[in-house]
C-alpha positions as CSV (number, residue, x, y, z in Angstrom):
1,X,0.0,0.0,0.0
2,X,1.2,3.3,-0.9
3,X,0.3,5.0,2.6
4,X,2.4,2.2,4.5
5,X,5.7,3.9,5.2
6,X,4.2,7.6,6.2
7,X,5.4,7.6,9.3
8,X,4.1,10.2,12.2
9,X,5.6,13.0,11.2
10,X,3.8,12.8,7.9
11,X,0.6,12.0,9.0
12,X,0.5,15.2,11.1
13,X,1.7,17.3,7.8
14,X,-1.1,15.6,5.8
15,X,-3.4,16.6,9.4
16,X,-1.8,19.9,9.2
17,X,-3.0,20.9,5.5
18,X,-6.4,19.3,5.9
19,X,-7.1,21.8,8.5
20,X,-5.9,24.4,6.5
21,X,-7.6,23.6,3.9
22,X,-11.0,22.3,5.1
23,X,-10.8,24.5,8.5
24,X,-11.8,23.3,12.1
25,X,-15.6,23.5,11.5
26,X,-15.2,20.6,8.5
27,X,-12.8,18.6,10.1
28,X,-15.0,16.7,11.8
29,X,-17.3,15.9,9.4
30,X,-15.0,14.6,6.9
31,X,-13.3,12.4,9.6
32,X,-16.9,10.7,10.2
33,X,-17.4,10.0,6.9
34,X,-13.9,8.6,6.4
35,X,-14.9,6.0,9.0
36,X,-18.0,5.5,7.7
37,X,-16.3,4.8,4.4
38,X,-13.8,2.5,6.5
39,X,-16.5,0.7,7.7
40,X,-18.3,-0.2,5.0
41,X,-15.2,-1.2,3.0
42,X,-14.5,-4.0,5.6
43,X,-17.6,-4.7,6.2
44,X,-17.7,-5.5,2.0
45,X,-14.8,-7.7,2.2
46,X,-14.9,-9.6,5.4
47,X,-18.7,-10.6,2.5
48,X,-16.2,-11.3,0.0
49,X,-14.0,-13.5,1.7
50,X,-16.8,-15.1,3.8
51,X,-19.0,-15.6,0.1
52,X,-15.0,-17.3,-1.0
53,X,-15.2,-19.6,2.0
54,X,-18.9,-20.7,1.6
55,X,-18.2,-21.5,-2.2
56,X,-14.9,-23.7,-1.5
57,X,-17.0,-25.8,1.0
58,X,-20.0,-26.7,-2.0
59,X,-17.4,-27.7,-4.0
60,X,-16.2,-31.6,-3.6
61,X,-13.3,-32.6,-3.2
62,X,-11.5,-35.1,-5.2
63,X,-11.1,-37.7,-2.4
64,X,-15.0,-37.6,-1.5
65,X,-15.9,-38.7,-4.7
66,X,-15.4,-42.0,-5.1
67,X,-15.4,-43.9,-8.1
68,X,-17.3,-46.8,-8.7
69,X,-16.2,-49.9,-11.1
């Protein structure tokens, strides 16, 4: 991920600008919908992976099926 080796100090210059930019009345709404975004993001893959899961137990295996001659 591209955001992985920020660090602290550039996490408060990225905080720094945002309030600059945005000012102190929007910051909080923008952080509420970032986690709102967050949220729903996981929330859509921890589906995905789950939906993955379900599929690979329908499927049968090759040693369950047994051949008959």
């Amino acid at each position: 991920m591209m955001f992985s080796n920020i660090g602290i100090p550039g996490l408060i210059l990225v905080l720094v600008i945002a309030l600059i930019i945005f000012g102190p009345s929007k910051l909080p709404e923008i952080g509420r919908a970032f986690g709102r975004t967050l949220s729903e993001f996981k929330g859509a893959t921890k589906g995905l992976v789950s939906d993955s899961d379900h599929e690979d137990e329908k499927k049968p295996s090759l040693t369950a099926v047994k051949k008959e001659g």
